[in-house]
Legacy VTK file of the C-alpha trace (Angstrom):
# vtk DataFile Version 3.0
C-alpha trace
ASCII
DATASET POLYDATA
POINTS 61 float
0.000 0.000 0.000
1.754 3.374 -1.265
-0.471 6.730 0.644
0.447 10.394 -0.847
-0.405 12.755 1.744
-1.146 16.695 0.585
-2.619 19.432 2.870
-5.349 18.747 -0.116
-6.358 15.394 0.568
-4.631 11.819 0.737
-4.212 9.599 -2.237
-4.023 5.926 -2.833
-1.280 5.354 -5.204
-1.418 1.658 -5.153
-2.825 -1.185 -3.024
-2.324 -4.510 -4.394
-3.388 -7.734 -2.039
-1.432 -10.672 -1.170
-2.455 -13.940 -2.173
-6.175 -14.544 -1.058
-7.114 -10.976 -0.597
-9.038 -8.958 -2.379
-9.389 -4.732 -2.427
-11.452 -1.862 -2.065
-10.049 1.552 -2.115
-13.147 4.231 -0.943
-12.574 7.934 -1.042
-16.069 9.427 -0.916
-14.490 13.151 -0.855
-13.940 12.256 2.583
-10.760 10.383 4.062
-8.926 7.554 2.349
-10.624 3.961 3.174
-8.984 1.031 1.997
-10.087 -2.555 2.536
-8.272 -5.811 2.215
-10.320 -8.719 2.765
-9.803 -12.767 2.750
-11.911 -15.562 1.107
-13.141 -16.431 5.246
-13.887 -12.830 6.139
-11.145 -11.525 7.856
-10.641 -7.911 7.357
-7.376 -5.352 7.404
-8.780 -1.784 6.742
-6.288 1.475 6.473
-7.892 5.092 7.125
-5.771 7.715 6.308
-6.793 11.591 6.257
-4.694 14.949 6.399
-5.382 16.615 9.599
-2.821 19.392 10.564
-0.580 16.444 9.380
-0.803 13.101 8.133
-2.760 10.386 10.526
-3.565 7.147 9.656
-5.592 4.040 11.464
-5.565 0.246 10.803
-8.464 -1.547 12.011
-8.420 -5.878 12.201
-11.746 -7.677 12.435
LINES 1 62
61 0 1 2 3 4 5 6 7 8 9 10 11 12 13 14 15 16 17 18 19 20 21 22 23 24 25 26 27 28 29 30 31 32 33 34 35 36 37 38 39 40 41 42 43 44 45 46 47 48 49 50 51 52 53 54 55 56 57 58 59 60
């Protein structure tokens, strides 16, 4: 996962899944949302957003 971070916005400039996972990159005009998920449900998703600064979170379920 490759994140460009601008006082404008963040960017996704890649996200490519390992083996078994698939992808969803989200960016509604709001933050950054990507999703990895598994064939059994398990999901890794980033949140990134520009605030005074880069921040990011990773969430595991």
């Amino acid at each position: 996962m490759v994140v460009r971070y601008r006082p404008s916005g963040v960017e996704a400039l890649s996200a490519t899944p390992a083996d078994g996972y698939s992808v969803r990159v989200e960016q509604p005009g709001g933050p950054l949302v990507v999703n990895f998920r598994n064939a059994a449900g398990r999901l890794s998703r980033l949140e990134a957003t520009w605030n005074d600064g880069p921040t990011a979170k990773v969430i595991e379920q």
